[in-house]
N, C-alpha and C positions, 0 to 999 in steps of 0.2 A: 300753158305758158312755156317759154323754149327755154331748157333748163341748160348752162353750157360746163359742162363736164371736164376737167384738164385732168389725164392718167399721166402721173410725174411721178419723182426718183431722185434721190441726192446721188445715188451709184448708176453707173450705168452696168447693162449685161444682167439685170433682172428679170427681161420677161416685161417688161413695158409696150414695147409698139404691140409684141405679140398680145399683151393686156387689152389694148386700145383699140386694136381688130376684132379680137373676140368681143368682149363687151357692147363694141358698136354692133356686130351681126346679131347679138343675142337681141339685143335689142328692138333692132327690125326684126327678127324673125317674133317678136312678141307685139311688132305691128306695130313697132315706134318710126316715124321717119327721125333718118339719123344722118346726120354730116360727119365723118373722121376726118379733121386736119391734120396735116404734118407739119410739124414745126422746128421738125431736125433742119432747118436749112443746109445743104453741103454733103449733109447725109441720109438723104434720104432713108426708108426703108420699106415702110407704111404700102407703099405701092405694091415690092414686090410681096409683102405679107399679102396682099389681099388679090393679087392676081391680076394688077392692071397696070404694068409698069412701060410693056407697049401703047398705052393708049394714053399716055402723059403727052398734052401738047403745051398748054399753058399750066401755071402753077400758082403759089401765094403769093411769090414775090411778084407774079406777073400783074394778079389782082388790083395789091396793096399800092403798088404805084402807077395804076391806071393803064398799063399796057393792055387788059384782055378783062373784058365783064366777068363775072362771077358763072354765071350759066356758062362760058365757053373753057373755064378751067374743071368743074365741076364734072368728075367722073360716076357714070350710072355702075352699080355692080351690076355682074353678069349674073347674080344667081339670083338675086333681093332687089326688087323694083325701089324701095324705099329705102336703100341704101346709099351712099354716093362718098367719095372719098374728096377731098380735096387738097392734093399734093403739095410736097415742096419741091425746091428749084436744088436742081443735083449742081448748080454750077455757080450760085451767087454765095455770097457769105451772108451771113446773121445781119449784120449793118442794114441789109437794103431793106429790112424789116422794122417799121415806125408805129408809134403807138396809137397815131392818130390813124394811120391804116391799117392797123389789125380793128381798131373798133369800129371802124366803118365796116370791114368784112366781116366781123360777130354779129353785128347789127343786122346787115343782110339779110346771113344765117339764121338768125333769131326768128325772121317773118316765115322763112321755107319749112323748118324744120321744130320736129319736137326736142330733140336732144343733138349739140352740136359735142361733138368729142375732142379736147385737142390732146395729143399725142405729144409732149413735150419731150424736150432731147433733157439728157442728163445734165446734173449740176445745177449751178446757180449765175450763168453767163446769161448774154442777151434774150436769146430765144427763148430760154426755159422761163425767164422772167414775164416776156413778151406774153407764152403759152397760158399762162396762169392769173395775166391780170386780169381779164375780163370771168372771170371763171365764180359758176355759184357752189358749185359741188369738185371736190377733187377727191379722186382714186389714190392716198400714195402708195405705192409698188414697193416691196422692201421681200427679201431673201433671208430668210431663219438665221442669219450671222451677223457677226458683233457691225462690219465698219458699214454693211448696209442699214442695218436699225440706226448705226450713229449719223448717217448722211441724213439719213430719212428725216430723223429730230429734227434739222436745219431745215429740210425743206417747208415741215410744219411751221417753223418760226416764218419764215417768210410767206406761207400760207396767211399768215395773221398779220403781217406787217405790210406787206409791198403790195397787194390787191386791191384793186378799185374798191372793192367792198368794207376793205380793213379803213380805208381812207374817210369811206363815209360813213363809218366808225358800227357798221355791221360785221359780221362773219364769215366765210369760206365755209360750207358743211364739208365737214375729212372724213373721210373711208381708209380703210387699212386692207391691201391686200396683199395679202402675204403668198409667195408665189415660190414653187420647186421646193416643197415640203414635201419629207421622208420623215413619216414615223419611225421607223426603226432605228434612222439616225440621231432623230431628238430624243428617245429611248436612252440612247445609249449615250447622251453627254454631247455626239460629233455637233450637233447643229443646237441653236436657242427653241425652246417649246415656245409652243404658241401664246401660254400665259406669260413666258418674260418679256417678249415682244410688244405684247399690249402693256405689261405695267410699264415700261418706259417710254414707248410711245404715245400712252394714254390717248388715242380715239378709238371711233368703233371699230369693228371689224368686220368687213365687208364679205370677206370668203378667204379661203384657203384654199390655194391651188397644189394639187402634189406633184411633184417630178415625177414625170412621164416622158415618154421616148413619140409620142403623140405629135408634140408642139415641136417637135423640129419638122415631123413627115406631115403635118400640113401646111408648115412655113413652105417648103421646101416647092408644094404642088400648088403653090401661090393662092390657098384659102385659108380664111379665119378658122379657127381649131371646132368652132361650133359649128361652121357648113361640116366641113370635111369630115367628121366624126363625132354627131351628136351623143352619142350614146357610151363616150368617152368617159371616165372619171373627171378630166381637166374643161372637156366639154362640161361636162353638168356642175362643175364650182364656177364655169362665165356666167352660166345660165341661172342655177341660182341669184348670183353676185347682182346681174342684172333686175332681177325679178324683186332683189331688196333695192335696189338704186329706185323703183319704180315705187317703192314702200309696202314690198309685198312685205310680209312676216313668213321669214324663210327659216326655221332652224340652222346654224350651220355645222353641218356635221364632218370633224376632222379625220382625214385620211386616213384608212385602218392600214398598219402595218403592214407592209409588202413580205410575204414569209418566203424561202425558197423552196422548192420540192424537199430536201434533204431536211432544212429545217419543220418540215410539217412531218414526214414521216416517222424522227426522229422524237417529234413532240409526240404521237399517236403512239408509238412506242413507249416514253416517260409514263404517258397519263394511262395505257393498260396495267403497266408493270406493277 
């Protein structure tokens, strides 16, 4: 059954679209067919993450109000047969986006694909509402500091409230993915541990992504961080992430401390002495 996924954010500048590429590729590459929406209307980005921003002809808005079928806005990846993105409009605003036509285009999706992904734009305005209502499972996206975790809470509350599913008086399954985690800086006080983040957000948690220099050099070569460098740290916490979305039983095992050369030397040193 077609399970639909919304990766969302009360902050923006988390690591979300980047979230919603990788997880969707992890996923086909585990041999799930996969749909990534975009639902930034205005702002795109989704496209150029995933390396198909020349081959945008139609898009959602185009769908959602009948200008263009589903099959001729729907883009194939270049790397993953089972992959396919389906864009937003770089030129319309959020408005042209209605409820009765995103459910008709979930609906769609639902027949084609196993896991449909949407990529919601930050906040709590149209789209991101739009993004979320049809959704059985959601990713929230949140960064180890205080006004990302506080956004994050809200979006949770509206996870529970404003959803087709809240309404007919079911649940949203939530995931917590915590993303640009530095041990050495939760160490030391600068960023929240991974345990205060879950007691105030209280759901599960999905993975741990660490800051890496990774997720910008495959934004940049327009692939998801799991084509471009599987064998990545930030690759194998999508991969993972995925592999639990699926219900695998995945340990999650957080980021080991990044040391410097100086700082190990100087430890090797302490611990002969």
């Amino acid at each position: 059954m077609a399970k639909v996924l919304v990766v969302t954010s009360g902050k923006g500048g988390v690591g979300k679209t980047t979230s919603s590429a990788a997880l969707g590729a992890a996923l086909a590459q585990a041999g799930q067919s996969v749909a990534v929406v975009d639902f930034d209307v205005g702002l795109r980005n989704l496209d150029l993450v995933m390396g198909a921003e020349r081959r945008v002809i139609f898009d959602l808005v185009n769908v959602v109000q009948g200008d263009a079928k589903l099959q001729q806005a729907l883009i194939r990846d270049k790397r993953l047969d089972n992959l396919w993105l389906l864009p937003a409009s770089q030129t319309r605003d959020k408005d042209a986006l209605t409820e009765a036509g995103i459910e008709r285009v979930i609906d769609e999706l639902r027949e084609r694909f196993d896991w449909i992904v949407c990529d919601s734009p930050a906040g709590i305005e149209r789209g991101a509402t739009l993004a979320m209502r049809f959704a059985d499972q959601a990713v929230v996206v949140a960064n180890p500091e205080v006004s990302s975790v506080r956004d994050s809470d809200r979006i949770i509350g509206l996870l529970d409230s404003k959803t087709r599913r809240a309404e007919d008086g079911g649940r949203v399954e939530k995931h917590l993915l915590l993303t640009r985690y530095d041990a050495g800086r939760a160490a030391r006080g600068e960023m929240m541990k991974v345990e205060d983040v879950l007691e105030i957000l209280a759901i599960p948690l999905l993975g741990i992504v660490p800051e890496s220099p990774d997720v910008l050099t495959a934004s940049n070569v327009g692939a998801p961080v799991t084509l471009h460098n599987p064998l990545s740290s930030v690759a194998r916490a999508y991969a993972d992430a995925a592999r639990r979305l699926m219900g695998e039983t995945v340990a999650v095992r957080p980021p080991a401390e990044r040391r410097s050369l100086m700082d190990r030397l100087f430890g090797r040193k302490a611990a002969a002495a």
